[in-house]
C-alpha positions in Angstrom: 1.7 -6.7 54.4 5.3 -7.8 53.6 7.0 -5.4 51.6 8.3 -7.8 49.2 9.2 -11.0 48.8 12.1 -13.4 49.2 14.3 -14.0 46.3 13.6 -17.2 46.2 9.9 -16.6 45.2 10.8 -13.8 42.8 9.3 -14.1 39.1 12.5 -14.5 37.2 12.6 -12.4 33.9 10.6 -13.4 31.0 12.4 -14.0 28.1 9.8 -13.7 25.6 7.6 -10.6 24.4 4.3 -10.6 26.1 2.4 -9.0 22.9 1.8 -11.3 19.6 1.6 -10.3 16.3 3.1 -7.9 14.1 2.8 -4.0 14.1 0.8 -3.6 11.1 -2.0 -5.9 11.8 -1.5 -4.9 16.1 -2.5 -0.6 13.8 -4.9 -2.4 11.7 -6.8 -4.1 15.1 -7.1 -7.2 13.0 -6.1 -10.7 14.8 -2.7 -12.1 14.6 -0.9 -14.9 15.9 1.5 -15.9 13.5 5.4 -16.5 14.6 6.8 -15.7 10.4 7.0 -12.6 8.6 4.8 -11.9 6.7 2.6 -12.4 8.5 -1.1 -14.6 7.4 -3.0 -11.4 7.3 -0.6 -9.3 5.5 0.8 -11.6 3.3 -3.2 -12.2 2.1 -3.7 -8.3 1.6 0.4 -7.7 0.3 0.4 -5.5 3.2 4.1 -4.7 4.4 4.3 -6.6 7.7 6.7 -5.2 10.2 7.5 -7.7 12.9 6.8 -6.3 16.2 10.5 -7.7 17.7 12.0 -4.5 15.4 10.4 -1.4 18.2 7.7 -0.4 19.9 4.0 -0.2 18.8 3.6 3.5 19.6 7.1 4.8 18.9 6.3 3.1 15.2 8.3 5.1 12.7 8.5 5.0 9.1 10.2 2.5 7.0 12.5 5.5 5.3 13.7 6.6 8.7 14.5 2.5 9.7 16.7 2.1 6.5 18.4 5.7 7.1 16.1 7.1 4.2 16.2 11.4 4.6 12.3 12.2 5.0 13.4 15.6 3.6 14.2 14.1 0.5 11.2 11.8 0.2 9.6 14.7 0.5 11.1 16.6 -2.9 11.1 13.7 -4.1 6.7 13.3 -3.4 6.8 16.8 -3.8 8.6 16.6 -7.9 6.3 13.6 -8.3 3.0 15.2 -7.5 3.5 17.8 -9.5 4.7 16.0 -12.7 1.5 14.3 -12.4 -1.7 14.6 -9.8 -2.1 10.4 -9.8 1.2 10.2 -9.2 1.3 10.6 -5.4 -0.1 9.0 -2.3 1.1 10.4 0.8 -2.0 10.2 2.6 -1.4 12.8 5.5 -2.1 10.2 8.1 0.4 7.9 8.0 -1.7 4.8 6.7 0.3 4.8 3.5 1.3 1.2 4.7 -2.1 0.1 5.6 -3.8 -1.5 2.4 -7.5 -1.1 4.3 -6.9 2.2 4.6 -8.2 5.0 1.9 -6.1 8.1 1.8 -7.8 11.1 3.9 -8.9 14.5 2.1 -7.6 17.6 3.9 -10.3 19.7 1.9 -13.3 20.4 2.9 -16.3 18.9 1.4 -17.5 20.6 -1.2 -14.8 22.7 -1.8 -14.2 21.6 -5.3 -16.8 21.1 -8.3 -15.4 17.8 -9.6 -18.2 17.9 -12.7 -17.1 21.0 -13.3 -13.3 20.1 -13.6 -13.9 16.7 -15.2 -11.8 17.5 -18.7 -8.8 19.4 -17.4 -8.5 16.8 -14.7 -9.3 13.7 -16.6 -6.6 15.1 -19.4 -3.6 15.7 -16.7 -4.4 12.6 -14.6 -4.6 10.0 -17.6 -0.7 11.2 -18.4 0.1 8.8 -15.9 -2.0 6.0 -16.5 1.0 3.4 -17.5 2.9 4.3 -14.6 -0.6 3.5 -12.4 -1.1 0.3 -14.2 2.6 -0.8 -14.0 1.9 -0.2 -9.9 -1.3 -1.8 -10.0 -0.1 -5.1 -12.0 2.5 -5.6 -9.6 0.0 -4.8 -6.7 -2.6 -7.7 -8.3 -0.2 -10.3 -8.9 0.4 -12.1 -5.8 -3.6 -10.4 -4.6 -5.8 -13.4 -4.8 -9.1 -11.8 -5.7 -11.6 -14.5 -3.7 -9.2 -14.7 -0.6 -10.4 -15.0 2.8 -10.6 -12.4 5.2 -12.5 -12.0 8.7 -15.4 -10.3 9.2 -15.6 -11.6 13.1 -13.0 -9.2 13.6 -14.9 -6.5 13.2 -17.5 -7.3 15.2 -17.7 -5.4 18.7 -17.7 -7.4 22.4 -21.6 -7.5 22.3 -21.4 -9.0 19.3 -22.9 -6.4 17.0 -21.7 -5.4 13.5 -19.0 -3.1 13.3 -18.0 -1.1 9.8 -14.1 -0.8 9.3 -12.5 2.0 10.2 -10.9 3.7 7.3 -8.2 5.6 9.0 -5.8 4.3 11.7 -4.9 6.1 14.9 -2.6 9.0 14.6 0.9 8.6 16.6 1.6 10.2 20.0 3.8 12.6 18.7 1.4 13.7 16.0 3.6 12.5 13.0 3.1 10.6 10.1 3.6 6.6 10.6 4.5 5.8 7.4 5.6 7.4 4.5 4.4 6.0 1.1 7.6 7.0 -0.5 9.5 4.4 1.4 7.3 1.6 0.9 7.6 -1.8 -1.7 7.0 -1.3 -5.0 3.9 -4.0 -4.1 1.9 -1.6 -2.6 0.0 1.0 -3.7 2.6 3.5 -3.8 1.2 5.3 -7.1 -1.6 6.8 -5.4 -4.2 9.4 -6.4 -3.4 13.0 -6.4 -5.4 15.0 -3.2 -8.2 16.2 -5.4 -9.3 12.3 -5.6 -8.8 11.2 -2.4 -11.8 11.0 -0.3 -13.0 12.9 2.9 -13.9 11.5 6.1 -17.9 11.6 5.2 -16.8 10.0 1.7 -15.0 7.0 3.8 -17.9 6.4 5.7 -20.7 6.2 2.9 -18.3 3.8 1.0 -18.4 1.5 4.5 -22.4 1.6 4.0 -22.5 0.3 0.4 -23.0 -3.3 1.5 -26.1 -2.1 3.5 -27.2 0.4 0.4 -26.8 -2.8 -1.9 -27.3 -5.6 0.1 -31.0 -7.4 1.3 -28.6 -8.8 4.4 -28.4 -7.2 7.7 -25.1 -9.1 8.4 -21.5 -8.5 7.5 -21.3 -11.8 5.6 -22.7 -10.3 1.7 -20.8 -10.0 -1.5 -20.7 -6.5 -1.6 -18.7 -6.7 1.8 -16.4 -8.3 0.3 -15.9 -6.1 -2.4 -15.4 -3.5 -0.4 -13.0 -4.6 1.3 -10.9 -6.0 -2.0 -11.5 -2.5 -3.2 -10.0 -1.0 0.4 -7.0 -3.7 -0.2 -5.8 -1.3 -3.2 -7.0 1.9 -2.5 -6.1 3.1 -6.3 -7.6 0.1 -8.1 -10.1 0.7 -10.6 -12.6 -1.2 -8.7 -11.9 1.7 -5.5 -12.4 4.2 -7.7 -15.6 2.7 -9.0 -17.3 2.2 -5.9 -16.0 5.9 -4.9 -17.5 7.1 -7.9 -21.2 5.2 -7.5 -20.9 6.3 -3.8 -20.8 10.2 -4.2 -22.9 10.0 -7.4 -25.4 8.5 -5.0 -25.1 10.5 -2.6 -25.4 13.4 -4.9 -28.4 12.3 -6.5 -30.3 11.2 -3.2 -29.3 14.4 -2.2 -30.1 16.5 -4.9 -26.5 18.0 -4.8 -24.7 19.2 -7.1 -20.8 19.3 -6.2 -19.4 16.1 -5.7 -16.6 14.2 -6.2 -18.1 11.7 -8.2 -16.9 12.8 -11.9 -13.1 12.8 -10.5 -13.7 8.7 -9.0 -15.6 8.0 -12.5 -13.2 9.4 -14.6 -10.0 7.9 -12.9 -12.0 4.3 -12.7 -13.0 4.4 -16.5 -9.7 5.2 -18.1 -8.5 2.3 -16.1 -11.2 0.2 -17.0 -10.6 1.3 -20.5 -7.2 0.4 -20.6 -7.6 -3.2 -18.8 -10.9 -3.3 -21.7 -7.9 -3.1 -24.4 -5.6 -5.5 -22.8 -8.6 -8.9 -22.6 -9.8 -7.7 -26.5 -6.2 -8.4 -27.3 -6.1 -4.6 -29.3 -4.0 -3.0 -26.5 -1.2 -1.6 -28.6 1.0 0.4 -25.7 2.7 -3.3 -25.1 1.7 -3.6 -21.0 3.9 -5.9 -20.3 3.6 -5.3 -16.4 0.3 -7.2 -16.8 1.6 -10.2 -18.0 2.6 -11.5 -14.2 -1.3 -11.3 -13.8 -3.8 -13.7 -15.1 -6.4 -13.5 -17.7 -9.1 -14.4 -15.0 -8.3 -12.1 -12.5 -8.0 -9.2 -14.9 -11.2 -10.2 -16.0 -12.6 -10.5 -12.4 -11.1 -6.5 -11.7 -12.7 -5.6 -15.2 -16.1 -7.2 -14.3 -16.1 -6.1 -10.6 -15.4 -2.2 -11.9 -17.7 -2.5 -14.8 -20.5 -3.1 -12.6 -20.4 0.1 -10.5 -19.4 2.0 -13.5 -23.0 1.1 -14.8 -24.6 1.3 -11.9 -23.0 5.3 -12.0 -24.5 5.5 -15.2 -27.9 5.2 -14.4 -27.8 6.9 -11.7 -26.5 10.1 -13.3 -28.7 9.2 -16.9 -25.7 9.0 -19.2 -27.3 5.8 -21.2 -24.9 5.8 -24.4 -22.0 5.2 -21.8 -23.9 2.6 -20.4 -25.1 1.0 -23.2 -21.4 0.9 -24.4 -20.0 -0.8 -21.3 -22.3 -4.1 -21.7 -21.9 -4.1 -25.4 -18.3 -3.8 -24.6 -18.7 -6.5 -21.8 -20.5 -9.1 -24.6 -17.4 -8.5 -26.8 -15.1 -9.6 -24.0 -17.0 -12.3 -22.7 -17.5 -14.3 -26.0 -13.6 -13.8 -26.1 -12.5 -15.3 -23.0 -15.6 -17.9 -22.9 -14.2 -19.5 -26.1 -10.4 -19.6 -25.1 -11.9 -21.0 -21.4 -11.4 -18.3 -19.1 -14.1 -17.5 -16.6 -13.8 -14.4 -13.7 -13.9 -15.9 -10.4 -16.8 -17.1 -8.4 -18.3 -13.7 -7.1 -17.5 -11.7 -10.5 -19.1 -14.4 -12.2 -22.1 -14.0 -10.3 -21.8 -10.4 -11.3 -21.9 -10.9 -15.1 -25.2 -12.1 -14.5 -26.4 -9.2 -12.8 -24.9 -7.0 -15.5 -27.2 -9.4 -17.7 -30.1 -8.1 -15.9 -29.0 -4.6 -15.2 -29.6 -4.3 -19.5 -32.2 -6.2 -19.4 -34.2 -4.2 -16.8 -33.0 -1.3 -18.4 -34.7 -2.3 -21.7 -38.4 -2.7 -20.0 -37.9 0.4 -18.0 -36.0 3.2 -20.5 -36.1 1.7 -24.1 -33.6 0.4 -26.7 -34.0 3.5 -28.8 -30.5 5.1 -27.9 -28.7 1.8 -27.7 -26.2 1.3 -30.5 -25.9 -2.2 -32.7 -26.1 -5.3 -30.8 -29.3 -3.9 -28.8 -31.7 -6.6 -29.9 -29.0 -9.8 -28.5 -28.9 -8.9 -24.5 -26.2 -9.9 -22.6 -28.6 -12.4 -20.5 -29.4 -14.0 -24.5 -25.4 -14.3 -25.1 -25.1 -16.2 -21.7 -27.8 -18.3 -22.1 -27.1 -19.5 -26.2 -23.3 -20.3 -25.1 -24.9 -22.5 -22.0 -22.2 -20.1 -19.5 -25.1 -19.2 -16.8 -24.9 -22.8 -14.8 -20.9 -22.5 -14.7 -21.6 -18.9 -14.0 -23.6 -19.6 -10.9 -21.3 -22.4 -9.8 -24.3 -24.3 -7.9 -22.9 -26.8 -5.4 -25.3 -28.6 -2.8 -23.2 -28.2 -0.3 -21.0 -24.7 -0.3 -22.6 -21.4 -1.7 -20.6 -18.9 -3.6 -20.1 -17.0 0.2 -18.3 -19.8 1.4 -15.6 -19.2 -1.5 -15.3 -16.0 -0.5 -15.3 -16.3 3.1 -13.6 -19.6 3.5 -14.1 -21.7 6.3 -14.8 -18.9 8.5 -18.5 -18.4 6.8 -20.8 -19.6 9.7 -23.1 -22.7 8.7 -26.6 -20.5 9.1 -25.2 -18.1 6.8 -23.7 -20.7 3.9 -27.2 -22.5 4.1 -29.3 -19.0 4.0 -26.9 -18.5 1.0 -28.1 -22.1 -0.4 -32.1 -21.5 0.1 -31.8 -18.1 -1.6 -30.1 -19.4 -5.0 -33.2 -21.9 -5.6 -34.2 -18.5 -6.3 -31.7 -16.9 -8.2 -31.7 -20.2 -10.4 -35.5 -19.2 -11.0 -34.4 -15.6 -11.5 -32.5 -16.7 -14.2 -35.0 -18.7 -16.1 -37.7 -16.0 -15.5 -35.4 -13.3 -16.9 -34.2 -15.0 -19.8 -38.3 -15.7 -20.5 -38.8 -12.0 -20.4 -36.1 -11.2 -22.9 -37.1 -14.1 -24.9 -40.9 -12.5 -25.0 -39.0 -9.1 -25.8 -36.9 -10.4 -28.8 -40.2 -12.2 -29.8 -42.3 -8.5 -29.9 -39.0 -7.1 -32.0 -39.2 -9.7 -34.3 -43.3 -9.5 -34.9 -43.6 -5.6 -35.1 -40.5 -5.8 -37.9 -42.6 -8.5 -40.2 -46.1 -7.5 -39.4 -46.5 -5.8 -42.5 -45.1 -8.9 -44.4 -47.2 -10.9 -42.3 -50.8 -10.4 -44.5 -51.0 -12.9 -46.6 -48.0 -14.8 -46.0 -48.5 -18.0 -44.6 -45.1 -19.5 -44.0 -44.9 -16.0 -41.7 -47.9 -16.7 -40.3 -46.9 -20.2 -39.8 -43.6 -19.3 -37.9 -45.2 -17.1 -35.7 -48.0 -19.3 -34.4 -44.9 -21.6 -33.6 -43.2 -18.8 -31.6 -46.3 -18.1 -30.1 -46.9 -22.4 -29.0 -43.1 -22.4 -27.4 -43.3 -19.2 -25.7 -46.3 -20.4 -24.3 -45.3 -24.1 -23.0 -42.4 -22.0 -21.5 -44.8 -19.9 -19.6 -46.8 -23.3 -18.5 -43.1 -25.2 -17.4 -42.0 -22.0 -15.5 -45.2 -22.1 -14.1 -45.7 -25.2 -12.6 -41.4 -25.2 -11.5 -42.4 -22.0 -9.3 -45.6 -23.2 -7.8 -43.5 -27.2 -7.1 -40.2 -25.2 -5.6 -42.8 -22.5 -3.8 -45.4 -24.0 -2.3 -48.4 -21.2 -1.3 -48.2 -20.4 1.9 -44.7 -19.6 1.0 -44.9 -17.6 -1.5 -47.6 -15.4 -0.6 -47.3 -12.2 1.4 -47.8 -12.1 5.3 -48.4 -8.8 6.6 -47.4 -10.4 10.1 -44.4 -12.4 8.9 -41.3 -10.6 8.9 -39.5 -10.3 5.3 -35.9 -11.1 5.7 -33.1 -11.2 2.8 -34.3 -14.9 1.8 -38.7 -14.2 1.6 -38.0 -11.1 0.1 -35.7 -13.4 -2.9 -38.7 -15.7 -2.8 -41.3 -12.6 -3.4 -39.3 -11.2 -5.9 -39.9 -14.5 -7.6 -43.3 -14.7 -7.5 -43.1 -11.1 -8.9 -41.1 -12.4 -11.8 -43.6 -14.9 -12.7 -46.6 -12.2 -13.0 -44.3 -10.4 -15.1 -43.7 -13.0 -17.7 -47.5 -14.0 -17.6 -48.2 -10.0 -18.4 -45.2 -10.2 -20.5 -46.5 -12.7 -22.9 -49.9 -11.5 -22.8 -49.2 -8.5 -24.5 -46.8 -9.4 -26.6 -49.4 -12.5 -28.3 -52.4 -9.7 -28.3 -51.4 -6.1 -28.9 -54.3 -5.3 -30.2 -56.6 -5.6 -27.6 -56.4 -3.5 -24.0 -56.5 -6.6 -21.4 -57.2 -9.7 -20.6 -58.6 -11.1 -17.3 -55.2 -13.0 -16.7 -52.8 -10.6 -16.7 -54.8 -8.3 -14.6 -55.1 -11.1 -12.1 -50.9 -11.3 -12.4 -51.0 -7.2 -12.7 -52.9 -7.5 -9.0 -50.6 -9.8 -7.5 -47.4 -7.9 -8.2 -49.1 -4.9 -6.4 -49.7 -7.2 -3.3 -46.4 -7.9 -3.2 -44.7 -4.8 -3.8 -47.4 -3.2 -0.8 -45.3 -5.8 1.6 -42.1 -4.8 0.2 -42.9 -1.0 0.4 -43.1 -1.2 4.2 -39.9 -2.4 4.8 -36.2 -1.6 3.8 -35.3 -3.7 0.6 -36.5 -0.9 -1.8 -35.5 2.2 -0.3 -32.3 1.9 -1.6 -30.8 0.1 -5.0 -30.6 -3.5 -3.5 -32.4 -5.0 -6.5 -31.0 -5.7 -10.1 -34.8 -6.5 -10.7 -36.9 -4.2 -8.7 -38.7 -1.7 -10.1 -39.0 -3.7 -13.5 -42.5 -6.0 -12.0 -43.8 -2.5 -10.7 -43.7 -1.2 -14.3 -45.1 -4.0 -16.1 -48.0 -4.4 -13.6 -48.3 -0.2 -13.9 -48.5 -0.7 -17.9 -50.9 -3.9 -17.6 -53.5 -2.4 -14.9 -56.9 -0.7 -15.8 -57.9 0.0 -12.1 -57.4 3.8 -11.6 -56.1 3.5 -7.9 -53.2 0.9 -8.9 -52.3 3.0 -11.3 -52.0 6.4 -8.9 -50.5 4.2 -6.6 -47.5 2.1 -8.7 -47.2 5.9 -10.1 -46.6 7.4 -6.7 -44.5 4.3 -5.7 -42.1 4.6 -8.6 -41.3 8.4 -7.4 -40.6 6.9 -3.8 -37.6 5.1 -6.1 -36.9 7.8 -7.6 -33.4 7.7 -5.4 -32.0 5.3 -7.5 -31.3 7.4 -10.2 -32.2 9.2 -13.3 -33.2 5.6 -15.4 -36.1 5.1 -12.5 -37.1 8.6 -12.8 -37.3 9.1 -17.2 -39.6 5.2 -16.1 -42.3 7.0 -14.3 -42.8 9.7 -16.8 -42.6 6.8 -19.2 -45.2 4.7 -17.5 -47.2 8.0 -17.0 -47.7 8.5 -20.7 -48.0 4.7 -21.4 -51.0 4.7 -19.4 -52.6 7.6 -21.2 -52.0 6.4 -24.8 -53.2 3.0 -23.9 -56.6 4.8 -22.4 -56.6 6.8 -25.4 -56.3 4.4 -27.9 -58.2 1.4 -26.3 -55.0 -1.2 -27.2 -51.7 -2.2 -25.6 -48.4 -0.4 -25.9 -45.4 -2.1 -27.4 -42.2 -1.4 -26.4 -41.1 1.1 -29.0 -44.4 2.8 -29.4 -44.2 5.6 -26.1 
């Protein structure tokens, strides 16, 4: 072998940089090929991009020490900071202070603290701070478009098989920090949460699986994905803190724990929420004039995004008056910004809906008894009287509401999976708003059924309730059986149930509901009727298929266990009843409002055995 060769043969020098991309998307393991600064990636996420032509990827130092910035006096300066105020700071203590994917790292163990315990004197000295959060936050939201893009095939591993992000980037060689947030843009999130809210290890890895708690897909390409990773884009956002705060409480409650972190996350999100609540009613009074770089609609998408976990914490942990005040607040706001034109963007408008049927489901499963004024006109009723839910489902024949959230990169199976499974959303609306329909109607008769003897213009009006509520059963009906042919929409015990035939089950389920619905509702005085145990029968077939697989053993469902309850309270055979009893604790997981419904359905049974006639809903 030569030991080298001739000049002439000799690779000349390169002239160029043989690595691509810039050093915070090269830490962040995310693909970049872009030749300006910012970069694609970074500019999407207001991430501070760093051009890797300034140094070396794993001699990476912080942006103080580049400008000549003393890190002694960033730290007094932190160090002052933190202690005027514990939401002040955000030094993460791993150098991702730069990363906007990245949550800030917990150096205490878990468990350490009681956060319930510690709820008032934190809540009072962390709210002191609040403007200065929101001033941060505005700033961070203003060039942050909500529905951007981003790439989930990045996170995918060689064989192809899903990969959850990884909340914290590598450390450097020398064991220091890599960034330090005191340095960084005013763009980022700079005013950070104080240590006693940041989140462990464990509590950055159960907020990567809240797509699979939440979502019926087995894929990365799901709303809740995405909101995960627009929470993990800015890490103190009220929407971060909500999803923190649903995540521990959770966790907690599957648990059975009782120290968690959960109170802190709440707290923090629902001052914030609070705050934004005041600035779309227009009554904010503290002049925030930070927000006004920000648009009504994406306020209103962060308001609507937070507001949903928030009540989704408030089930879980049982605290209905807080609850019940978020959707009547959410009603107030809505009628606002729906009559000056203003609509949240395409997933957060998809949300309001659910929120819709959150209430509603809560109404069937808990009672309206604690609820406040406003209880009798649901959210779902507001939607539907102002004609918002078609513009709030944005149906398009061609693009789903994934592929405005995912762009271009949404595969085609995925976008058309999307498209089969909102024929049945469309249904869930019309099925939903029947229920509530059939629940305004029992209001209204138990409140003049006194009045009603005697009375014939009563009895007149309510023989004309009863003839549309029943042509609306017959037109649902038949639009069920015509989109849902039946071999469809029947159970298989050997067919698979993927995301899309368990949508189509849960319609089917829906439809017995209403037919039990407005059975009982038109006859209250009698026990059953051969119909609606035929429809009470057929809800427990279905929920037998679900039971065996994974859609209800965690929250997935906005809906679920509301057909289970009505077909428990409908049901004369003994062994359905045991069984939609026993199947109701099994969901008992999903927090205290499914739990207070089984002892609820327990004692509906035995006054309806008791006293030979149905239950209405404010009679157990």
């Amino acid at each position: 072998m030569p030991k080298g060769l001739p000049a002439s043969h000799r690779r000349p020098a390169r002239s160029t940089r043989s690595v691509a991309g810039c050093l915070t998307c090269r830490r962040r393991k995310v693909k970049c090929s872009s030749c300006s600064t910012p970069c694609e990636p970074c500019r999407r996420l207001a991430l501070l991009c760093i051009p890797s032509f300034h140094q070396n990827f794993k001699s990476w130092t912080t942006a103080g020490v580049r400008h000549g910035i003393n890190p002694a006096h960033e730290a007094d300066q932190g160090e002052s900071t933190s202690s005027a105020s514990p939401l002040a700071d955000q030094s993460d203590g791993n150098g991702n202070g730069a990363d906007g994917a990245c949550l800030v790292r917990d150096d205490t163990p878990d468990g350490a603290r009681d956060f319930r315990g510690q709820q008032g004197a934190e809540a009072a000295e962390s709210f002191s701070m609040l403007d200065y959060i929101f001033c941060d936050l505005a700033t961070e939201i203003a060039p942050v478009d909500f529905n951007a893009r981003f790439f989930p095939d990045t996170l995918l591993t060689a064989d192809g098989a899903a990969l959850w992000p990884a909340m914290f980037g590598p450390d450097d060689a020398d064991g220091e920090t890599s960034t330090s947030s005191a340095a960084l843009p005013v763009g980022m999130a700079t005013a950070a949460v104080d240590r006693s809210l940041s989140t462990s290890l464990a509590g950055n890895q159960a907020m990567c699986r809240v797509p699979e708690w939440l979502s019926t897909k087995e894929s990365t390409w799901n709303c809740f994905y995405y909101l995960v990773n627009s929470a993990q884009a800015i890490p103190n956002s009220p929407l971060c803190h909500a999803i923190l705060g649903w995540t521990y409480a959770y966790l907690s409650h599957s648990n059975a724990s009782s120290e968690s972190p959960s109170a802190a996350h709440y707290a923090a999100a629902s001052a914030a929420v609070r705050k934004l609540s005041d600035k779309l009613c227009g009554s904010s009074s503290s002049g925030f004039s930070a927000w006004r770089a920000v648009s009504n609609s994406d306020q209103l998408s962060l308001y609507v995004s937070s507001t949903f976990f928030l009540c989704h914490c408030d089930l879980i942990t049982g605290d209905f008056p807080s609850f019940a005040n978020r959707i009547h607040e959410t009603k107030i706001i809505f009628r606002r910004h729906w009559a000056e034109g203003t609509t949240p963007g395409p997933l957060e408008s998809r949300i309001v809906i659910w929120l819709a049927f959150l209430e509603l489901r809560y109404f069937f499963l808990v009672g309206d008894k604690n609820l406040g004024p406003g209880a009798e006109s649901d959210l779902l009723t507001v939607l539907m009287e102002a004609k918002a839910v078609p513009l709030l489902r944005r149906v398009r024949k061609d693009k789903s509401v994934l592929s405005e959230c995912f762009g271009n990169d949404l595969p085609q199976e995925e976008n058309e999976e999307d498209l089969r499974k909102e024929r049945c959303r469309l249904k869930y609306d019309d099925l939903m708003y029947y229920l509530a329909k059939v629940r305004r109607f029992e209001i209204w008769d138990a409140k003049n059924e006194p009045r009603r003897e005697g009375n014939d213009l009563l009895q007149e009006l309510r023989a004309a309730k009863v003839e549309a509520l029943h042509a609306d059963l017959r037109r649902l009906q038949a639009e069920c059986e015509l989109a849902f042919p039946y071999p469809l929409s029947q159970p298989s015990h050997g067919r698979p149930v993927d995301s899309t035939t368990f949508h189509i089950l849960t319609v089917e389920a829906l439809r017995f509901c209403a037919v039990i619905a407005f059975s009982r509702a038109m006859h209250p005085a009698v026990r059953t009727d051969p119909e609606a145990q035929a429809a009470a029968a057929g809800i427990v077939r279905i929920a037998r298929v679900l039971r065996k697989t994974r859609h209800l053993r965690t929250p997935r469902s906005t809906i679920w266990p509301l057909p289970l309850f009505i077909a428990g309270t409908e049901t004369v055979d003994e062994v359905y009843q045991d069984w939609i009893v026993d199947s109701m604790r099994e969901l008992g997981s999903w927090g205290a409002h499914v739990k207070q419904s089984t002892d609820k359905l327990e004692q509906t049974i035995s006054w309806q055995e008791k006293s030979g006639r149905r239950a209405r809903i404010g009679d157990v």
